[in-house]
N, C-alpha and C positions, 0 to 999 in steps of 0.2 A: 433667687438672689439677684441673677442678672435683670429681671425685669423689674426690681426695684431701682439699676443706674439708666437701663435702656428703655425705651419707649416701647413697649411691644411692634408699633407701625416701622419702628425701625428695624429690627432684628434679623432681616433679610440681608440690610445691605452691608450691617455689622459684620455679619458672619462672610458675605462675598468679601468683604476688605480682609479680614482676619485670613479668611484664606490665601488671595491674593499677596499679603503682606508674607504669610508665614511658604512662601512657593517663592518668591523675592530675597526672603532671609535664606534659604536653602540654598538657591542659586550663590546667592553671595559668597556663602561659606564655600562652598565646593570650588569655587573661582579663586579662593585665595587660601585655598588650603589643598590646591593640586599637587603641590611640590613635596607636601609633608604627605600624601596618599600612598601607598604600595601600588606598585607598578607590576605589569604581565611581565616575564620573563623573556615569555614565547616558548616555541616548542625547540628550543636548541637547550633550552635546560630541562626540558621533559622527558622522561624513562620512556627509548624507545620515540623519539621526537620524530626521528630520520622517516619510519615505516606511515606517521601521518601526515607525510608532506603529501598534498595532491597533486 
């Protein structure tokens, strides 16, 4: 189906964009959705936290 919209000759550079694009959009989202992410606690709320301090 897609080489009915894309040129076969193109299909490489399709798929590097789509890559590119969709590595772009991930970054994005993670850059503006750090505030709403879950955060490490650290080991001061970990059972026994104190024994793996090094």
């Amino acid at each position: 189906m897609i080489y009915y919209l894309i040129s076969p000759n193109y299909i490489n550079v399709v798929t590097f964009v789509s890559i590119l694009f969709a590595f772009a959009l991930t970054c994005f989202a993670i850059y503006m959705g750090k505030n709403i992410l879950p955060r490490d606690g650290g080991r001061a709320y970990a059972i026994n936290g104190s024994k793996s301090v090094g």
